[in-house]
C-alpha positions in Angstrom: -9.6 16.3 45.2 -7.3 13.7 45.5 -9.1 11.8 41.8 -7.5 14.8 39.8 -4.1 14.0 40.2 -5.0 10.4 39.7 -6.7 10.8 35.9 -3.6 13.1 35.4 -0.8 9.9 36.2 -3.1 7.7 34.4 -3.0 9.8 31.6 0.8 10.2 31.3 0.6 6.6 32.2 -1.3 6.2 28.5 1.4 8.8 26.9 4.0 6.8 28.0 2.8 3.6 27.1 1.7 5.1 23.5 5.5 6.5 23.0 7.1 3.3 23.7 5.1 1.6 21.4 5.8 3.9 18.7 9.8 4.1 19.8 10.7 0.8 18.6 8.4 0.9 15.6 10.7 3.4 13.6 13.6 5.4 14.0 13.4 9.3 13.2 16.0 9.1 11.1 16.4 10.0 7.5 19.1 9.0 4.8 19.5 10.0 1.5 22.1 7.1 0.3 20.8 3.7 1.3 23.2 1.5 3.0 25.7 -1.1 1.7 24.6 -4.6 0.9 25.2 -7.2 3.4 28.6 -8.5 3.9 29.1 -12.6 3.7 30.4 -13.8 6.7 29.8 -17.0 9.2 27.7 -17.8 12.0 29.3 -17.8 15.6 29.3 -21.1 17.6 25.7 -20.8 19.6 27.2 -20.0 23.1 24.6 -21.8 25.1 20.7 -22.5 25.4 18.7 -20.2 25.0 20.4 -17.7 23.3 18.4 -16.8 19.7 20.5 -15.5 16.4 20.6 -11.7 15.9 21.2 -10.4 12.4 23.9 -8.3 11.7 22.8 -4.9 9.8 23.7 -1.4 8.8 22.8 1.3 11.7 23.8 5.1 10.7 25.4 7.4 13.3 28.0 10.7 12.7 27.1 10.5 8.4 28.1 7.3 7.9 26.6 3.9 7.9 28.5 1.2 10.3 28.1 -2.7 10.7 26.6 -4.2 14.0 27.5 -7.3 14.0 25.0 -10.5 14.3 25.6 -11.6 17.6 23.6 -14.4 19.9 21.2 -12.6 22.1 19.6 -14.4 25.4 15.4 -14.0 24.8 13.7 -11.7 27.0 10.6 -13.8 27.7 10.0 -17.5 27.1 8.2 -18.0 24.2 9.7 -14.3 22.5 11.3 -14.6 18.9 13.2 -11.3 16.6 12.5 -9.6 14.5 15.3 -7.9 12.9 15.0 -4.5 11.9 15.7 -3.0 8.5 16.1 0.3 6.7 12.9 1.4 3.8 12.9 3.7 1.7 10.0 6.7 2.5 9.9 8.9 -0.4 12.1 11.5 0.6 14.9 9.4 2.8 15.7 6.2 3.7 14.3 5.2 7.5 15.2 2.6 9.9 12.7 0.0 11.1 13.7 -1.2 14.6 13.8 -4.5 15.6 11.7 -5.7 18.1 11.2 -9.1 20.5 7.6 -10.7 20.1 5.6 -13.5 20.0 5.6 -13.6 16.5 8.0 -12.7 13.5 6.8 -9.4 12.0 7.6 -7.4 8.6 11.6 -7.2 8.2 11.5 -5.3 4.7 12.1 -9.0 2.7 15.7 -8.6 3.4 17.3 -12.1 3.5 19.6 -11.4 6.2 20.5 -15.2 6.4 21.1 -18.2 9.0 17.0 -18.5 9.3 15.8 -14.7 8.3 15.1 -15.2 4.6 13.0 -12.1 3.8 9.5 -13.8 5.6 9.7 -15.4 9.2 11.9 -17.3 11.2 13.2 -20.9 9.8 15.9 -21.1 12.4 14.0 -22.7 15.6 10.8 -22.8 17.5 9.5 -22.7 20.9 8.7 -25.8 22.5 6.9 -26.4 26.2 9.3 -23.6 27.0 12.4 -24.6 25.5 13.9 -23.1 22.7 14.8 -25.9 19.8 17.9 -25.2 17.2 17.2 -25.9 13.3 21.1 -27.0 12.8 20.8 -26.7 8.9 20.7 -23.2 9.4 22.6 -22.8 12.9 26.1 -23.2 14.0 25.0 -25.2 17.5 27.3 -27.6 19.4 25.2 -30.7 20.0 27.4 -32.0 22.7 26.6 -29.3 24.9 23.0 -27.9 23.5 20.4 -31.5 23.1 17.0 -29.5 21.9 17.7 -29.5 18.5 16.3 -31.0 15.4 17.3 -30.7 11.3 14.9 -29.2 8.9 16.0 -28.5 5.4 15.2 -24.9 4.1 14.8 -25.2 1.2 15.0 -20.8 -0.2 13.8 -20.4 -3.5 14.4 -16.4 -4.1 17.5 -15.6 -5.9 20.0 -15.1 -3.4 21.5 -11.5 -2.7 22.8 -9.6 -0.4 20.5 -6.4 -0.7 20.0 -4.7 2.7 17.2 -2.2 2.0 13.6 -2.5 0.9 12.3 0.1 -1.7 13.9 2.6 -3.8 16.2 1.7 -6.9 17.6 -1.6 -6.0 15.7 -2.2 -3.4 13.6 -5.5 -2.3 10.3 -5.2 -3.4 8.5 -6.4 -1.1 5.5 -5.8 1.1 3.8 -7.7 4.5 1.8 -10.2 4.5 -1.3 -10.2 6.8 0.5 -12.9 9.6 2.8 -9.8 9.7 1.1 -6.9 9.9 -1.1 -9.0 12.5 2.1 -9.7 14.4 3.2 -6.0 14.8 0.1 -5.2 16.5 1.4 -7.5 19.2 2.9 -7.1 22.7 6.5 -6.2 22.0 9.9 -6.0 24.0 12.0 -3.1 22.3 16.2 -4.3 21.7 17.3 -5.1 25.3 20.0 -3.4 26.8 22.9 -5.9 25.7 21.4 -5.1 22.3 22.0 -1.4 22.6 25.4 -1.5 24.1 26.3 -3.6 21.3 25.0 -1.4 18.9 27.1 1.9 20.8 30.5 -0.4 20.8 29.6 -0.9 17.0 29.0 3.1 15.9 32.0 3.9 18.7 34.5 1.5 16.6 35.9 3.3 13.9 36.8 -0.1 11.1 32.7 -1.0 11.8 32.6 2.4 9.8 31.9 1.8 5.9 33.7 4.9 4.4 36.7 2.6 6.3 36.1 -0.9 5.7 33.8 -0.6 2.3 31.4 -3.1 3.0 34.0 -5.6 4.3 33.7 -4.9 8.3 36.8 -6.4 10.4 33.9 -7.7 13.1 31.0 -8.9 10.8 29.6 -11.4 14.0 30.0 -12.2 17.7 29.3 -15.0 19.8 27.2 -12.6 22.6 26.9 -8.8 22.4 29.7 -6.5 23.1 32.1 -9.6 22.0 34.1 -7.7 19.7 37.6 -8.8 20.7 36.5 -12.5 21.5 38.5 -15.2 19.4 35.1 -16.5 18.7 34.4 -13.2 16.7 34.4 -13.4 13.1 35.3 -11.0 10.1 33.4 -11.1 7.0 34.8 -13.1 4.6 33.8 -10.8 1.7 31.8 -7.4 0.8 28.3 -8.1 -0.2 28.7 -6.0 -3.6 30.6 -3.0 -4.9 29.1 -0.1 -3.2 27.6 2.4 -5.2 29.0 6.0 -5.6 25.3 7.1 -5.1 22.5 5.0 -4.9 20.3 7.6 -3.9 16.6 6.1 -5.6 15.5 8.1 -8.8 12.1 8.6 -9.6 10.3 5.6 -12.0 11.4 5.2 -15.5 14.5 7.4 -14.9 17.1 4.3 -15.0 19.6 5.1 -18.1 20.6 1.5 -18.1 19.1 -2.1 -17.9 21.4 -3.3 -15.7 20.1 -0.3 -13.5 16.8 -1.9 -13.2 16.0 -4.8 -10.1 14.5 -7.9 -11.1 10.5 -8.0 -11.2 9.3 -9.9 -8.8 5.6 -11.8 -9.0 2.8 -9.4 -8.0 0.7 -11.4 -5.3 -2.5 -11.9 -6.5 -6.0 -11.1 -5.0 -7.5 -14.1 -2.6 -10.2 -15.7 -4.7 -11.5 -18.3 -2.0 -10.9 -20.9 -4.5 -7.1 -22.4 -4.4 -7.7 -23.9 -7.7 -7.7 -20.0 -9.5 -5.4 -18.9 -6.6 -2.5 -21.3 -7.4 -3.5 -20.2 -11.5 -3.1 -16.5 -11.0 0.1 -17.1 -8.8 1.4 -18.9 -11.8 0.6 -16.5 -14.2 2.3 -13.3 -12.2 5.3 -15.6 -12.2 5.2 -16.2 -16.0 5.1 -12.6 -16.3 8.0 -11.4 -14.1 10.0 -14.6 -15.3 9.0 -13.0 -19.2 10.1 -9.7 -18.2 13.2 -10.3 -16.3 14.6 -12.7 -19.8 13.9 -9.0 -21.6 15.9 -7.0 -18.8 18.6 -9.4 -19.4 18.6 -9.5 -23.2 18.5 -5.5 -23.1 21.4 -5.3 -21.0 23.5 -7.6 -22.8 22.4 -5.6 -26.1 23.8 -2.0 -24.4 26.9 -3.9 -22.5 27.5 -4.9 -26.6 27.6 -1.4 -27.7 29.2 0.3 -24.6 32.3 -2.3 -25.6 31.9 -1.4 -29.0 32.6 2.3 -28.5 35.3 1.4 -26.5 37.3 -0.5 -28.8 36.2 2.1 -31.4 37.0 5.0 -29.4 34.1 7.0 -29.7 34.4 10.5 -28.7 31.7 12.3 -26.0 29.3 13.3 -28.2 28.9 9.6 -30.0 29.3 8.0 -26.4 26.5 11.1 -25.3 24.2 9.8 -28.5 24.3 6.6 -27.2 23.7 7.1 -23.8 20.1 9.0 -24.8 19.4 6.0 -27.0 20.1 3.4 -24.5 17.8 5.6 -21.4 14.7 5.8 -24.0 15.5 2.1 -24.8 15.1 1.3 -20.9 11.8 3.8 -20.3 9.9 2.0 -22.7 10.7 -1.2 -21.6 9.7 -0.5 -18.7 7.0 2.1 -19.6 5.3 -1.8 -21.4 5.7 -4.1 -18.1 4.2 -1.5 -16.5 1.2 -1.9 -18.7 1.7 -5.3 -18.8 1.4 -5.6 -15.1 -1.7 -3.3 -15.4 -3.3 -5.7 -17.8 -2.8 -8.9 -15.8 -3.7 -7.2 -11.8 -7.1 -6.2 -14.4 -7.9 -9.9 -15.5 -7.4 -11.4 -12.0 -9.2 -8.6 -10.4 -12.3 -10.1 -9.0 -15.7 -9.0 -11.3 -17.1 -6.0 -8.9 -13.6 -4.3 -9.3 -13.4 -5.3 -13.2 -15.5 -2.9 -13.9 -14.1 0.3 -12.1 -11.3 0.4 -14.4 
């Protein structure tokens, strides 16, 4: 009688351990407007060892987005790294990824949140025999008072910008890479508790609030969690970009303009086996988005051209409306052909089996 109520805990045992799993994996939350981009600011003074670098990002709380400041973060577990989380468009909403504490650095949306987190991985330090070591060209570390460090030069070859969400219009385009999905199969540790009291102080702090500060929060980083009024703290020293009035993502060819459009990005090719014909196709999907990005850009100086033209010729609504319809069907087809183009080239790299299913 007594195995009954056993099975029964070790079931909700199982539930338990299933929901907390899938707690820190995404947050039910759904936003129509993605966020700002990131704001610039600099890295607090490490505050001792052991402590890893925290991104700052934009949470959402009360209909509007607010900053959390980057802050340093004491790991959980020896050996543990971050993985910062980051909001993705879904189809209907924008959602929030949380961040997590694991083994490995997982998928963080490509978002290049800076100081080691350039869209893949973790360049800012490693685990050694236990002891955490500092990269110093990308961490602001006191060497006097923190020895386990070492200098590796980072070398980040994607166009810098200060985009905070992946998908949609404007968005990264980006997707994981197998070491990533394999890492968020891993043991995790959700945000610790200094990380959610942070994040409270941030949402409870009215200037954190974008609709207040516009993408220029008064506390943009903190030297530990919950440090908001510690001299160490620091404001960001500029707004990542203008923020849109609506940057709500429209459906595929609907951009009116080419300065509307984000910059392709090389397609990754299929895995050949051969690293001959691998480093070839990778080549040619960067010819292509190189091609097409020179056409975005020669578009949109065409239409910049003629929107100063009507303005210095005063063009009333309905030759400003003709030009307008001109300048969407200019876009669509433009990008109505890369798609075709893209088409063509996933088609010639495809290996032969798959050739002929299209």
């Amino acid at each position: 009688m007594r195995i009954v109520p056993s099975i029964r805990s070790l079931l909700l045992a199982v539930v338990v351990l299933a929901m907390s799993a899938a707690a820190f994996a995404q947050i039910g939350i759904s936003v129509s407007i993605g966020p700002p981009a990131l704001p610039v600011y600099e890295q607090p003074l490490c505050p001792g060892d052991g402590y890893l670098w925290t991104p700052g990002y934009w949470a959402y709380g009360d209909d509007d987005y607010y900053w959390v400041p980057g802050t340093w973060v004491m790991a959980p577990e020896v050996g543990f790294l971050w993985t910062p989380g980051w909001w993705g468009w879904g189809g209907a909403g924008f959602l929030f990824h949380e961040g997590y504490w694991g083994p490995h650095i997982g998928f963080y949306g490509g978002i290049n949140y800076g100081y080691g987190y350039f869209g893949h991985g973790y360049e800012g330090g490693r685990w050694d025999n236990g002891r955490f070591f500092y990269n110093r060209s990308v961490n602001n570390v006191n060497v006097t008072n923190i020895h386990n460090v070492y200098n590796t030069t980072v070398i980040n070859n994607t166009n810098i910008n200060r985009v905070s969400y992946n998908g949609g219009e404007g968005g990264i385009n980006d997707r994981p890479r197998p070491e990533e999905e394999a890492a968020a199969n891993e043991r995790h540790i959700p945000p610790v508790a200094s990380q959610t009291q942070h994040e409270a102080a941030a949402r409870a702090n009215p200037v954190q609030r974008a609709s207040v500060n516009h993408g220029q929060p008064a506390v943009a980083a903190t030297p530990r969690p919950g440090a908001f009024n510690d001299r160490a703290a620091v404001p960001a020293k500029e707004a990542g970009a203008p923020r849109p009035e609506n940057n709500v993502p429209r459906p595929p060819g609907s951009a009116g303009h080419a300065s509307e459009l984000p910059a392709h990005q090389p397609a990754r090719p299929p895995s050949t086996g051969n690293a001959k014909t691998d480093q070839k196709y990778q080549q040619q999907q960067q010819k292509l988005a190189d091609k097409q990005n020179q056409e975005h850009q020669k578009l949109q100086q065409k239409q910049d051209q003629e929107h100063q033209r009507l303005a210095q010729q005063n063009a009333n609504d309905a030759r400003k409306q003709q030009v307008e319809q001109k300048h969407q069907q200019q876009t669509q087809q433009m990008e109505q052909r890369h798609t075709q183009q893209q088409q063509h080239l996933q088609q010639r790299q495809a290996p032969p089996q798959e050739r002929g299913k299209h």
